[in-house]
Structures are given as structure tokens and as C-alpha cells.
N, C-alpha and C positions, 0 to 999 in steps of 0.2 A: 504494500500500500504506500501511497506516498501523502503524504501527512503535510499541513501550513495551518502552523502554531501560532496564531497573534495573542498578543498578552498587553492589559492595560499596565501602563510606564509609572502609575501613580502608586509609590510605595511597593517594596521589591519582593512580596508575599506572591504574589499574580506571577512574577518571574521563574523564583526560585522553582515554584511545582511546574511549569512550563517546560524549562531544564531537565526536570525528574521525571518528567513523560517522554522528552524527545531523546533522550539516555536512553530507557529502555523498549522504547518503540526502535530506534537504533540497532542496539544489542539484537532485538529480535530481526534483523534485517529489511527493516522499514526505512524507507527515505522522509528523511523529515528537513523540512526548510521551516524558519523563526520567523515570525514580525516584530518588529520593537519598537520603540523611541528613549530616547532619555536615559537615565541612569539603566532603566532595562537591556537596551539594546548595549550599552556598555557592562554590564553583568552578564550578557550571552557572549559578549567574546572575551570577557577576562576567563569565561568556564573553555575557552575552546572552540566554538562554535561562530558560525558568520550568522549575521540578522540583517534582512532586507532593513531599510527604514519606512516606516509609516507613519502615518501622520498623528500627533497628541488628541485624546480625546478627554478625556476626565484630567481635573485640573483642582486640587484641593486646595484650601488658603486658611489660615489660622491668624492665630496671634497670641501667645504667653498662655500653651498649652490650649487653646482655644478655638475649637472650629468653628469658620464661617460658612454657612451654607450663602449666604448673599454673594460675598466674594466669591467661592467657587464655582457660583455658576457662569458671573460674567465673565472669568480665565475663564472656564471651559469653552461658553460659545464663541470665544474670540479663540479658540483651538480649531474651530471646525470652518473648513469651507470644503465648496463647490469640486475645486481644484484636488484636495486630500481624498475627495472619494472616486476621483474620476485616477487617481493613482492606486487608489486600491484595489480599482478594478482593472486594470493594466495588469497590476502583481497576479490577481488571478490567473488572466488568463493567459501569462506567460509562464508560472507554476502548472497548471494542469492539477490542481490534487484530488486526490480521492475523497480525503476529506476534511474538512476546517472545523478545528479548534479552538474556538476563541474565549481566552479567558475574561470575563470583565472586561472587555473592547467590542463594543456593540454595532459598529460600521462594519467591522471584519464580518460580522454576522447577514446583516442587511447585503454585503455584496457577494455574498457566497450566496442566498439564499435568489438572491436575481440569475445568477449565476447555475443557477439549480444544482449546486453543487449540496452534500449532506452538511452538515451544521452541527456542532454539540457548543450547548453553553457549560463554559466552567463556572462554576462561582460558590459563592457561599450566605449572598446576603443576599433579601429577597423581599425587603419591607422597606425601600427607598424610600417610602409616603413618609418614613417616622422624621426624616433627615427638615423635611416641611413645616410639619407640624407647631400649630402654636404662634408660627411667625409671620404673621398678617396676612391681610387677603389677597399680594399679588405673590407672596410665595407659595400661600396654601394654592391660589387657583394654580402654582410651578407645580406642586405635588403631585394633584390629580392629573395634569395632563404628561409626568412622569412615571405615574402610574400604569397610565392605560397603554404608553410605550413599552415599559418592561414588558406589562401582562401580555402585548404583544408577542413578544418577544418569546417568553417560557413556554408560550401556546404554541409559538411556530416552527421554532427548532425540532430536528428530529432527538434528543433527547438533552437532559440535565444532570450534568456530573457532579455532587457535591463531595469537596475532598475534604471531608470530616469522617470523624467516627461514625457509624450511625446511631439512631436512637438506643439505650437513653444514657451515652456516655457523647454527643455530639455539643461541640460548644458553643456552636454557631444554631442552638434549637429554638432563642427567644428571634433569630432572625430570619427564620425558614418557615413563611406561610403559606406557600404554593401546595398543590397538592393535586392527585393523578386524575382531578375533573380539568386543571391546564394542561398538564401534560402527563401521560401514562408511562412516558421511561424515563422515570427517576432513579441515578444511582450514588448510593454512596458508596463513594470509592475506599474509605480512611484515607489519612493523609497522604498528600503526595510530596514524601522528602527524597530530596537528591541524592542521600548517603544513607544506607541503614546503619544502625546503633553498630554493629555487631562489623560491619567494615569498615569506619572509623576509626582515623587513630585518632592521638589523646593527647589534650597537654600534659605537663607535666608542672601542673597549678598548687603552689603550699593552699593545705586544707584547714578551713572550708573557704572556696570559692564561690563571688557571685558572681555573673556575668549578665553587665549592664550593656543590651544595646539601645539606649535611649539615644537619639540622636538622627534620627532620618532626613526629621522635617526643624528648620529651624526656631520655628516658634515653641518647639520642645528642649529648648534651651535652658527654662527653670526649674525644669524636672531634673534634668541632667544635673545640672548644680547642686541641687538639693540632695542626689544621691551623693555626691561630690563630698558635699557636708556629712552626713552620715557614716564615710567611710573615715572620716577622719577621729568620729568616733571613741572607735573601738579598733582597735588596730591588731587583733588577733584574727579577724576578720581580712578574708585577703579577697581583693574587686579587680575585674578586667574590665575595661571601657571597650566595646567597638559600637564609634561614635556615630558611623554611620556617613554617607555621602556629604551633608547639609552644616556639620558641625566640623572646624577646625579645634582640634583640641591644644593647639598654642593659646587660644584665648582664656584657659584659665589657668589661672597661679595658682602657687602651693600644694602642689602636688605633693599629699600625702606620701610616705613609700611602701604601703598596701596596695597603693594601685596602681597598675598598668593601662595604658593606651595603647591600641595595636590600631587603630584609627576605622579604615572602613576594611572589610575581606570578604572574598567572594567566597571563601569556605569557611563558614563558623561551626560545621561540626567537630573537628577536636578539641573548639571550646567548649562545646555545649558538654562532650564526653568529661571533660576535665573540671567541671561546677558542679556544684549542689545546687541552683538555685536562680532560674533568671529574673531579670529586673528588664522590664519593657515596656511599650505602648500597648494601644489595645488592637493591633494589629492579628489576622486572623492565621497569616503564614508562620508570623515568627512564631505563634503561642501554640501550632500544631508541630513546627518543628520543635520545643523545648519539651512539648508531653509527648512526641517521640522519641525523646531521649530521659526519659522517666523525671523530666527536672519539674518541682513545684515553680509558680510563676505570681510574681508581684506586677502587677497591670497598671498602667498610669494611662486608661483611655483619656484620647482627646474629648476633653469637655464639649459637650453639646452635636457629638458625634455619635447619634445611638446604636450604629453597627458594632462600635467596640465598646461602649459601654453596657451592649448588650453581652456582650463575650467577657467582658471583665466579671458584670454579675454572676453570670454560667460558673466561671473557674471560682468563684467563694463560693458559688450554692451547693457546688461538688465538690469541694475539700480540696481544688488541684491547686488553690493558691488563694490569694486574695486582693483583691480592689482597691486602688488606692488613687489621688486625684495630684494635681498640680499643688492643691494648698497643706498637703500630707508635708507636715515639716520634719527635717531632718531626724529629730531624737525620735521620732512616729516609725518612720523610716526604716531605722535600725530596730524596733522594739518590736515588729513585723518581720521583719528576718530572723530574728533569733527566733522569736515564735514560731515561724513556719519550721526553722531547721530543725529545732528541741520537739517540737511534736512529729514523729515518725508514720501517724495516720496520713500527714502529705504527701509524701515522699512514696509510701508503700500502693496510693490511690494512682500516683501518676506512674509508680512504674507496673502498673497492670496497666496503664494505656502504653507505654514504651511495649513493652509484650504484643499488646492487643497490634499495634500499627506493624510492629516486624510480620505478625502472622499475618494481614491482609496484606501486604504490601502493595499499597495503591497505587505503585506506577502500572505492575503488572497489572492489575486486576484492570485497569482501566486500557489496556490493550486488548485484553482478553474480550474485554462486555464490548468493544468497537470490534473484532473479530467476528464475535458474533452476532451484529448486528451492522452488518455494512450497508445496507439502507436506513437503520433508523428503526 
């Protein structure tokens, strides 16, 4: 089969499992060609691989831990033209594939599907309405007329891949309201990580380690500091920074010497191997790869972004970690991590989802269920 991968560029969750499908769709001798933009299409070739470019579509914008849904929409529609989709259907039909996979990149879908080429949506969130909600009448009437685009959408694809656990270990369940009256091939795949636990290697981290990748997006700048502060602490405690694309870690002084900067990397599996414990946004890639690696998880969703603050709630409702916000001050900080690590019900919940993920193994499982379903 010949495989064309587009993956949304906003936040490197959509990338990372992208990678870990066109890996083992590979291995199995399948031709796979990538779409990117942005730090995405820069993360497909630091792993090795070439990515056409395509044009930005989803465009998020914040400020001191804070997301704007107002902001991001008018970057996003100032991302779209005329021009970007008459390129992406260029890319088609000079690819030929069998079939498109588009993660969270919703044009990649629309021109495969003029194209009558097969279609699978990747995703994991599926109540966009919530993002509206509350915030006057010309956002709320943005809601509904974003609504009736996804449900589009879910309805029209020939099926729906969600790279979570399934019910009732799935993180993403307060964000998954679809269901098989929109579309009847729903799959959870469990997650799709790049590296399994058990092929990883390791740092070689003084114990205990956390590993903080707060740092993506710049407005998650007081988060970071504030762990910053916290490791200063307690200095038995030993922290790994990867800060991520957004943040230069020259900008802060007094660097304790419990912690390490290793800045941004395109392979944080032998970090994850070598921590007890991550520190992150409410991001739904990184937090499926950390409970792949049996690691408990401290969540700093972006405020007023209810996709990850729906995932933040998820991981304290189930013991795999807990929720914590931009105003969580430093001594809080630390008194959550010792908590998490002195209580071994964390630790023991997420690594029965480290287990759980090696035995599905979602990249496979998700060649296999497109094997056996090459129309849909």
C-alpha cells in the first residue's frame, strides 16, 4: 500500500504518532510519504525521514499559560487560502496513495475525499463546541458553525482512529462524544509511540528523576519557572528540562545543580525510561507517551483550553497523576511530587497502562485494522 501521512504542525503530539505509524507501516513494507509544516515537518526529518510541505492550518495563541480561543482563530484563518489547497491537491495527485491519513489536518481530509481517495481521521478530541462556549455571541455562533464542520467531517470519513486506550482506562473519554450513529468504524488503537518501553534505552538519571517538558509554547513560560523554583527546593530531588522548540533556556539564571537542560530532542524516550515522574502541559501525545512508559504525570493544562483540561481531570480521576494550573506555586509544586512518588498506588496504576500499551501496540494494530479494511 502506499500510505500520505498529513499531520497538524500545532504542538508535536499529532507528529510524534505520525512517525510511529509511518515506522511500522515501513517495517511492514509499505511506502509511506509525510505532510508537515512547522516545527512538525522539522521533527520528520530530524527522525530521518523527508516531509513534503503543506500549508499551516490550526494556529493556537495564548498568553501566561492562557489560551485564546479569539486569537487563535484569526492566526488560523489568516493560515488558510485558496492557493494552500489548490497545493494540496497537486501533492495528491502527484503521490497516487492508496490511502490518507490525516491526523488533526482537516484540508488533507477534504482533498483526499474530492479526490475519492479512502480517508481515516486520526484524532483524539471531538467536542471542539467546548473551546466556544461561554464566550459571547459571535464566538458561540464560531462554535456551532464548527460544529457542524467536524460532524461533517466524522460522518464522512471512511473511519476514526483514536490513539488512546480504550474505555475505561482512555484519557481522552471526557473529550470523545461521537459515536457509531456518525460513524460505525470507530477504532481505538492504544497509543501510538514511536519507541516501545522495552526497546529503549535509558538515561542514566541520579534517583529520583522528574522530567519536565514544559516548554512548547511560549506563553508556558510561568509554568516552567515555577517548576524552576520548586526544584530548587529540595535538592535530593534531581529535574531534567526538555524545554521544548519555543523556550530558550539561556533566559533563566541560577540554575540550581539538580537540574539539567538538554533543550529540545527528537527522542525523549530514554528520558522518559530514566524518570519516575513527568511534569507537562495538558497535551494528549506527550501524556500517552509518559503512561506508556509507566511514568505518573503532573498536568499544567493550558487554562481555558478544555481538551487538556479535560485530560488533566481524566489522569487525577484515575490515580495516573494529578492536575495542576499556572497559579500552583512553587512549595505546591514540590509537595505534589513527593506525594505522587511516596504513594506507590501511582506508579503501580500507570505501569498496568505501560503493560497495557506494549501489549496493543498501536502502530501495529493500526496497520492491521487499514489491512483489513482497504475501502473503509
Amino acid at each position: 500500500m502506499k500510505i500520505l501521512l498529513f499531520m497538524c504542525g500545532e504542538g508535536l503530539g499529532h507528529t510524534s504518532r505520525c512517525l510511529a505509524l509511518g515506522k511500522d507501516f515501513m517495517e511492514a513494507g509499505h511506502e509511506v510519504k509525510f505532510g508537515a509544516y512547522g516545527y512538525s515537518k522539522e521533527l520528520v526529518q530530524k527522525t530521518g525521514y523527508s516531509a513534503y510541505e503543506i500549508p499551516a492550518e490550526i494556529k493556537l495563541a495564548g498568553e501566561a499559560g492562557v489560551f485564546d480561543i479569539g486569537k487563535s482563530i484569526k492566526e488560523t484563518l489568516n493560515n488558510l487560502s485558496p492557493s494552500g489547497f489548490r497545493k494540496l491537491l497537486n501533492l495528491i495527485e502527484e503521490l497516487g496513495p492508496d490511502f490518507v491519513l490525516s491526523d488533526g489536518y482537516y484540508s488533507g481530509i477534504l482533498v483526499a475525499q474530492m479526490k475519492k481517495i479512502p480517508v481515516y481521521y486520526i484524532g483524539h478530541q471531538f467536542n471542539m463546541e467546548e473551546f466556544f462556549q461561554k464566550k459571547g455571541l459571535i464566538l458561540g455562533t464560531a462554535g456551532k458553525i464548527v460544529k457542524r464542520f467536524y460532524n461533517y467531517i466524522f460522518s464522512t470519513v471512511n473511519g476514526i482512529i483514536v490513539p488512546d486506550y480504550p474505555p475505561p482506562y482512555s484519557v481522552n473519554q471526557k473529550n470523545f462524544t461521537i459515536s457509531k450513529d456518525i460513524n460505525n468504524n470507530i477504532f481505538f488503537s492504544g497509543p501510538l509511540i514511536r519507541c516501545r518501553y522495552r526497546e529503549a534505552g535509558v538515561k542514566d538519571f541520579k534517583r529520583p528523576n522528574v522530567l519536565s517538558t514544559i516548554g512548547a509554547f511560549g506563553y508556558r513560560a510561568v509554568i516552567f519557572r515555577n517548576v524552576l523554583e520548586a526544584a530548587k527546593l529540595d535538592p535530593a530531588i534531581h529535574y531534567t528540562f526538555i524545554s521544548g522548540p519555543g523556550i530558550c533556556p539561556d533566559q533563566f539564571h541560577e540554575i540550581p545543580g539538580n537540574v539539567e537542560f538538554v533543550g529540545f530532542t527528537d527522542n525523549p524516550f530514554p528520558y522518559y525510561k530514566g524518570s519516575d515522574l513527568v511534569i507537562t502541559a495538558g497535551g494528549h501525545g506527550t501524556i500517552m507517551e509518559s503512561l506508556s512508559f509507566g511514568l505518573p504525570v503532573l498536568s499544567f493544562p493550558d487554562e481555558r483550553h478544555r481538551e487538556q483540561e479535560n485530560n488533566a481531570a481524566i489522569l487525577e480521576e484515575k490515580g495516573y497523576g494529578k492536575r495542576l494550573s499556572y497559579l500552583t506555586p512553587p512549595e505546591v509544586i514540590l509537595a505534589c511530587i513527593r506525594e505522587v512518588m511516596e504513594d506507590k498506588t501511582y506508579s503501580m496504576k500507570t505501569r498496568r497502562l505501560m503493560e497495557l500499551s506494549e501489549v496493543m501496540d498501536g502502530p501495529a494494530a493500526v496497520r492491521k485494522f487499514l489491512e483489513r479494511n482497504p475501502g473503509g
